[in-house]
C-alpha positions in Angstrom: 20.1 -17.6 11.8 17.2 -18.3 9.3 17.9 -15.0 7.2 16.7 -15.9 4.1 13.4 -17.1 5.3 13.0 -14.0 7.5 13.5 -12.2 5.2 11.1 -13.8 2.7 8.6 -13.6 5.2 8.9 -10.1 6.8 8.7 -8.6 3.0 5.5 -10.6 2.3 3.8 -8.7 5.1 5.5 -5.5 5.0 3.9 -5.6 0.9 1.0 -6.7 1.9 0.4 -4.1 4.7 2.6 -1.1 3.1 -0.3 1.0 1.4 -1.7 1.2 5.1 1.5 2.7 6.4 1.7 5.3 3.6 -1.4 6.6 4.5 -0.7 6.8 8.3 2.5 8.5 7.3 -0.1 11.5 5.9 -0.7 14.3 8.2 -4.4 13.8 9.8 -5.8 16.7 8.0 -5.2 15.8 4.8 -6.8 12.1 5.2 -9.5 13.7 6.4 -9.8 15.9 3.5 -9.3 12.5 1.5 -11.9 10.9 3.1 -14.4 13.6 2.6 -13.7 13.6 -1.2 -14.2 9.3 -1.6 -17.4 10.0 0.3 -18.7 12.7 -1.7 -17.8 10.5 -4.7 -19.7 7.2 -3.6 -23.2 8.9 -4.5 -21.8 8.9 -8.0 -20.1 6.1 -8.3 -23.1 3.8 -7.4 -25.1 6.0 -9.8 -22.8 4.5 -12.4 -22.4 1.2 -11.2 -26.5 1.0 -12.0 -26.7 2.9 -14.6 -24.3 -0.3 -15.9 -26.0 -2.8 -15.0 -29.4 -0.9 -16.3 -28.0 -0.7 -19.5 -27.1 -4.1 -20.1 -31.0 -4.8 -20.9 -32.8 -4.0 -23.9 -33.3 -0.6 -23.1 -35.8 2.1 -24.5 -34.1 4.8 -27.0 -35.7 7.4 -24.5 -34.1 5.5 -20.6 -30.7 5.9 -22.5 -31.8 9.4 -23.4 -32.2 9.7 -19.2 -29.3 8.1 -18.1 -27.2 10.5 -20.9 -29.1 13.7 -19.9 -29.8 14.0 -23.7 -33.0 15.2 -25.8 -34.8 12.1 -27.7 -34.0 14.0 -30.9 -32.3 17.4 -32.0 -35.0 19.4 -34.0 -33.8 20.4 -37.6 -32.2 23.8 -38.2 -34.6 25.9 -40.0 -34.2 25.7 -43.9 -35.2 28.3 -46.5 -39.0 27.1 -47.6 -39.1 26.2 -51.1 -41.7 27.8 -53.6 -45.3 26.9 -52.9 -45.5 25.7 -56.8 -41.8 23.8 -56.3 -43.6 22.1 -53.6 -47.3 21.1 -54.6 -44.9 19.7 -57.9 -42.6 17.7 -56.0 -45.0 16.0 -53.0 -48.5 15.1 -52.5 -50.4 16.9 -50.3 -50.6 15.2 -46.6 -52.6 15.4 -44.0 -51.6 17.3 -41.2 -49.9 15.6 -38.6 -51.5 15.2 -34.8 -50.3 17.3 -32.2 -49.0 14.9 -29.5 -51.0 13.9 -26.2 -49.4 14.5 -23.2 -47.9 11.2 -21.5 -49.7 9.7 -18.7 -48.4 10.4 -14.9 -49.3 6.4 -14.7 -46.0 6.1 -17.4 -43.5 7.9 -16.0 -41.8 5.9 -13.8 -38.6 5.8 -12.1 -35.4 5.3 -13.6 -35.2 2.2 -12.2 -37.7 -0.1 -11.9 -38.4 0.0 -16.0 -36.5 -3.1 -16.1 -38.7 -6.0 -15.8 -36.3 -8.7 -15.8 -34.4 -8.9 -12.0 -31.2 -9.8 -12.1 -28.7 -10.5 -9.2 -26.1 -8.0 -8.9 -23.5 -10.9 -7.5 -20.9 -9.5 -9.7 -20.9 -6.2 -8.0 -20.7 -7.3 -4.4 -17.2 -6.4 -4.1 -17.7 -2.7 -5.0 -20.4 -2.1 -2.3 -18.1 -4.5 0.0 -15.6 -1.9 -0.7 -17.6 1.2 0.1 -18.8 -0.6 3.5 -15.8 -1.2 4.3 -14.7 2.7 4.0 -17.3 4.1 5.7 -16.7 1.8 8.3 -12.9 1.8 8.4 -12.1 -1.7 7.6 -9.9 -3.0 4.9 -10.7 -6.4 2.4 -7.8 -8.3 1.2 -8.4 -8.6 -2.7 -7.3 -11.4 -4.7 -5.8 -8.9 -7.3 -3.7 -6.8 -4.4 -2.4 -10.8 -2.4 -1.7 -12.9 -6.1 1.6 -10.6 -6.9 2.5 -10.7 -3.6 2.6 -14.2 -2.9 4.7 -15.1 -6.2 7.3 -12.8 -5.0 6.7 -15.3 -1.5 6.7 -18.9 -3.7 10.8 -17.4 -4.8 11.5 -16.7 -2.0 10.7 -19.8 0.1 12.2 -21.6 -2.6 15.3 -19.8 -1.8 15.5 -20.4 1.4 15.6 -24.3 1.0 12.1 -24.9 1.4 11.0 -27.9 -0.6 8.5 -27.3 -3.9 5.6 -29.4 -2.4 5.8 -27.3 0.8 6.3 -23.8 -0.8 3.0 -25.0 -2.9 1.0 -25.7 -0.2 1.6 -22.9 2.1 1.4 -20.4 -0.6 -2.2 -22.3 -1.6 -2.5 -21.6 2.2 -2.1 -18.3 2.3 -4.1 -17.5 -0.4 -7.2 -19.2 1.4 -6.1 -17.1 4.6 -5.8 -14.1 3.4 -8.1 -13.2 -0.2 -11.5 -11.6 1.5 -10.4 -11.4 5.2 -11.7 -8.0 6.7 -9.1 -6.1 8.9 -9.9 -3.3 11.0 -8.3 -0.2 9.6 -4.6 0.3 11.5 -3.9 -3.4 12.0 -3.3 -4.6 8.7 0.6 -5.9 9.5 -0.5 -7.6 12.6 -3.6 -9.5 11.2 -1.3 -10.8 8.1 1.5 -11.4 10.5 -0.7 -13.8 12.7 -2.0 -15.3 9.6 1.4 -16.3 8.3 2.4 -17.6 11.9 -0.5 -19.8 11.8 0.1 -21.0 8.0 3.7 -22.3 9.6 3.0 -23.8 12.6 -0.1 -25.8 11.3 2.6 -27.6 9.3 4.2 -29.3 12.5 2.6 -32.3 14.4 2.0 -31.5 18.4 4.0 -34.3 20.4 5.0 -34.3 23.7 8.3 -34.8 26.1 9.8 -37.4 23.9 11.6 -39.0 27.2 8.6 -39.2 28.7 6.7 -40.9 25.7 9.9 -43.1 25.7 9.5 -44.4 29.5 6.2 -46.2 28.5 8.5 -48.7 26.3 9.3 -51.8 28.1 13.1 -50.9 29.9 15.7 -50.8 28.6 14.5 -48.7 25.5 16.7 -48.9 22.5 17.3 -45.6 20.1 18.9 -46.4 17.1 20.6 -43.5 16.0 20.8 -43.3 11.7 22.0 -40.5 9.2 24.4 -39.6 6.7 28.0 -38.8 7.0 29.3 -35.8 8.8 25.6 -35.4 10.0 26.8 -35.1 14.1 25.4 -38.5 15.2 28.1 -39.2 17.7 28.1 -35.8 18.9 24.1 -36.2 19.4 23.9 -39.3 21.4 26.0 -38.0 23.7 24.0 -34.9 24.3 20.8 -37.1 24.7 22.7 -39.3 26.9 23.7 -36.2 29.2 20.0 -34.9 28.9 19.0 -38.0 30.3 21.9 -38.0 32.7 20.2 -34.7 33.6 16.7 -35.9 34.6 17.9 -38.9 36.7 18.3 -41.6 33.6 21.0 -44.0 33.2 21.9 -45.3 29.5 24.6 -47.0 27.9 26.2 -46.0 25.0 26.8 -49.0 21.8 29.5 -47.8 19.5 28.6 -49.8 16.8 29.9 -47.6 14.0 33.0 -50.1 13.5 33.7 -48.4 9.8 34.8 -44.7 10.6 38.2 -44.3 11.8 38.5 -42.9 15.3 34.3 -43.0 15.8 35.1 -45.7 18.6 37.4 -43.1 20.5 35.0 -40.6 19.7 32.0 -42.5 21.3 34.8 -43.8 24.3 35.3 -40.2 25.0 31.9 -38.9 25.3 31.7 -41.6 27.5 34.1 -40.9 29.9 33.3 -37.6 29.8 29.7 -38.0 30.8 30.9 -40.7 33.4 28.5 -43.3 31.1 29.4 -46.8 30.1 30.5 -47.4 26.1 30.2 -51.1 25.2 32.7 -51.5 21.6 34.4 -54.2 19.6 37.5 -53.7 16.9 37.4 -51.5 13.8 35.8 -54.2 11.7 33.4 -55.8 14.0 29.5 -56.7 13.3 27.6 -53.3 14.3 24.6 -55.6 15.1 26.7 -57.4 17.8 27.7 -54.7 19.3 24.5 -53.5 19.9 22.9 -56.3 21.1 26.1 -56.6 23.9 25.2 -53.1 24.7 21.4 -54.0 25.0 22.8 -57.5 27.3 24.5 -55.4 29.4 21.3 -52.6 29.7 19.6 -55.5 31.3 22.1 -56.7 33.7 22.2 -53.3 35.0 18.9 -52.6 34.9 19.1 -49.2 32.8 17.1 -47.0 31.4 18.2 -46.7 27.7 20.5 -48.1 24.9 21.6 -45.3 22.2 23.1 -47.2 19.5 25.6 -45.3 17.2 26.0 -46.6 13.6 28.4 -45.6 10.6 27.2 -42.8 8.5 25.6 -43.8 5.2 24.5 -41.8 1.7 21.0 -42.3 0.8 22.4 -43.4 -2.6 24.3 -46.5 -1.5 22.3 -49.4 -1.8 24.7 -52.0 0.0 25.0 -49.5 3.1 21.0 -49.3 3.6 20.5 -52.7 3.3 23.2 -53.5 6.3 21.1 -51.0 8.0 18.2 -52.9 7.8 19.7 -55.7 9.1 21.1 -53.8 12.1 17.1 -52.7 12.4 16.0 -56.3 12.1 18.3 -58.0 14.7 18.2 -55.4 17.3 14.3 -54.1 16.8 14.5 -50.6 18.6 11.9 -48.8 19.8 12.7 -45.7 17.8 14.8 -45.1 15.0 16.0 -41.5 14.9 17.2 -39.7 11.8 19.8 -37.4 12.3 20.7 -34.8 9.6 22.2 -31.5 9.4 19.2 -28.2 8.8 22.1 -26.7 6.2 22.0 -29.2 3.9 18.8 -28.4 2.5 16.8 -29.8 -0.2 19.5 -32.8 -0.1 18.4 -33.2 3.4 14.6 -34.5 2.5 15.9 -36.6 -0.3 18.4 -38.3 2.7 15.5 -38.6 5.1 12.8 -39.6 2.4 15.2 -42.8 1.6 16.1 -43.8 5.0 12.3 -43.6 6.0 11.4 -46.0 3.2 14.2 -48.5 3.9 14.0 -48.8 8.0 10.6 -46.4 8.6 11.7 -43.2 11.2 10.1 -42.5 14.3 11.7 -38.7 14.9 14.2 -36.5 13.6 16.8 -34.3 15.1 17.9 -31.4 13.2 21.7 -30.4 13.7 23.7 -27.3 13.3 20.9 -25.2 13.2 22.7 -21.9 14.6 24.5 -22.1 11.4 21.5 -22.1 9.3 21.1 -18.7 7.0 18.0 -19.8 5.5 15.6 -21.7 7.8 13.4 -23.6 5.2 14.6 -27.2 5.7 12.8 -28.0 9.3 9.4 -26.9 7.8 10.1 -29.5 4.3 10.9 -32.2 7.0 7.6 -31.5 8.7 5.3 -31.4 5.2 7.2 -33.6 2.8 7.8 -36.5 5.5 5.1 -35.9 8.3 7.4 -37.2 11.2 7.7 -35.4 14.1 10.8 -33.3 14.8 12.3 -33.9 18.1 15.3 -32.0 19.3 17.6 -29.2 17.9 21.2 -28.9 18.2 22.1 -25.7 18.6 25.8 -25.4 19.5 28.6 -27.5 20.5 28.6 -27.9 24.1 25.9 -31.1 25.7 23.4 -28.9 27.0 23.3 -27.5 23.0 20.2 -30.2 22.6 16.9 -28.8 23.2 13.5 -30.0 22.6 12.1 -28.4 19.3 9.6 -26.1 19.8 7.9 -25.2 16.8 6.4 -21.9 18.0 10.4 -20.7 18.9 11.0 -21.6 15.5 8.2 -19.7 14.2 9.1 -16.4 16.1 12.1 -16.6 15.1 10.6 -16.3 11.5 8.1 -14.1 11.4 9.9 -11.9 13.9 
């Protein structure tokens, strides 16, 4: 169950974290002996990192002579002296040149404080971050080591049917989380690990016990149960109906999908099963009547709910979502509850996205998610559509209907 996205996941933070484990992998005196080395080598490395920004002023021929450890000039090699005659010939006579005065102590000064513009050394921040940061053994995420890392992520989430607006935004995320985070030395996989945990679950809204949000409608409250084909709906409103059965509620159950062969017998079965009552007409029949019998008898009997079934219906069939609406007009439920199937993936958001324009969706329930390999769709549903997802189905049997919990679904990601 959610393999692809597990996977995706656990190899962004084994990456991320690997150069860490390679290096505890080392026997301890040889990172000692490594550490000794990078310390001897930060004298000289800040030497240089000056000696740079030094340099990029309009420095004196005799600093760079300093910095290079050079003479100002290289004397002559001695030549054979021409002829006194050749010479007196040849040049004028000259005065003879001024021996040179010693320098003043007062001119001599340090290296560094010749320069006498100041300039901020912003830019070089990150190395002395860096050398902090060894000496006192904790770790900063650079954008240059978390960039590759996360495009190998943005595939991957796209692979496991994670929508393209919700791949963007947690890798965006990420990116925020992560670039410049310190992390004591030794903990690297658990810090990223909790980052990426907190990335995912940020995308789910918090709600309650949906039954209990439920009871504050005025009795009975009427579900209408919507979704394509194939999708379970059937199958769902008879698990709901048994959880309710389970804390003490009474429903009834309106089979008002009148289109699909056998979905009357289907819903009658449940019912009998479940020892609830199914109101139904003929194969045929207005779905919107049946309901509102179903919501008639609710009343008389003073229950607690009305789960109304309805035919299965593409997003792409204009004539089937209008009906729908109708259904939504005349009967008005309290919530209108998309179900869909978690394997069907990006098809899934386009199905939900339409439905949620035509009749506007208060919840979702995600089916057949024990046979999802990837695991991306739930976390597209919560980004792309911001509505609340309320149970899972998980298996075939009534008690198979849980409550979604998004940090469940989150362990099970991240491991």
């Amino acid at each position: 169950m959610f393999g692809f996205l597990k996977k995706a996941v656990s190899g962004f933070v084994e990456k991320l974290s690997g150069k860490e484990k390679e290096k505890a992998e080392e026997p301890k005196h040889k990172q000692e002996e490594k550490i000794e080395a990078k310390r001897g080598s930060i004298e000289e490395e800040i030497f240089r990192e000056a000696e740079k920004e030094v340099l990029k002023t309009e420095t004196p021929a005799k600093l760079q002579a300093v910095f290079e450890h050079k003479p100002e000039s290289k004397p002559e090699p001695m030549k054979e002296q021409p002829k006194r005659a050749a010479v007196e010939e040849k040049f004028e006579p000259q005065l003879e040149p001024e021996l040179p005065q010693p320098k003043k102590e007062v001119e001599r000064k340090p290296v560094f404080e010749v320069k006498e513009e100041k300039k901020e050394l912003a830019p070089k921040v990150g190395f002395f971050k860096k050398i902090t940061g060894f000496i006192t053994g904790g770790i900063t995420i650079g954008e240059g080591e978390v960039q590759p890392l996360l495009e190998d992520l943005r595939i991957s989430l796209l692979e496991s049917d994670v929508s393209l607006d919700t791949t963007e935004f947690l890798v965006e995320d990420l990116k925020k989380r992560l670039v410049g985070k310190q992390i004591a030395r030794g903990s690297v996989n658990d810090a990223v690990k909790n980052e990426v945990k907190s990335a995912l679950l940020d995308l789910f809204q918090t709600k309650g016990d949906f039954i209990s949000e439920a009871l504050k409608k005025e009795k009975p409250v009427k579900i209408l149960f919507l979704g394509p084909n194939g999708a379970g709906k059937t199958t769902t409103i008879a698990k709901f109906a048994f959880l309710l059965k389970e804390r003490g509620l009474k429903s009834v159950i309106a089979a008002s999908d009148t289109f699909r062969a056998a979905a009357i017998e289907q819903a009658a079965l449940h019912g009998e099963r479940l020892g609830i009552e199914v109101i139904k007409h003929k194969y045929g029949a207005d779905p919107s009547a049946v309901a509102f019998d179903a919501i008639a008898h609710a009343k008389a009997q003073k229950l607690d709910f009305v789960l109304i079934d309805t035919a299965g219906r593409q997003e792409t069939n204009v004539n089937l979502l209008k009906e729908m609406d109708k259904i939504n007009r005349v009967i008005k439920p309290d919530f209108k509850i998309f179900v869909g199937e978690s394997i069907a993936g990006h098809a899934l958001i386009d199905q939900a996205k339409k439905f949620n324009e035509t009749v506007g969706l208060d919840g979702l329930v995600l089916t057949k998610v024990d046979a999802d390999a990837k695991g991306g769709t739930a976390f597209s549903i919560a980004h792309d559509l911001n509505v609340p997802i309320l149970y899972i189905g998980a298996g075939q049997e009534y008690a198979d209907l849980k409550p979604f919990d998004r940090e469940w679904l989150v362990q099970n990601i991240t491991g």
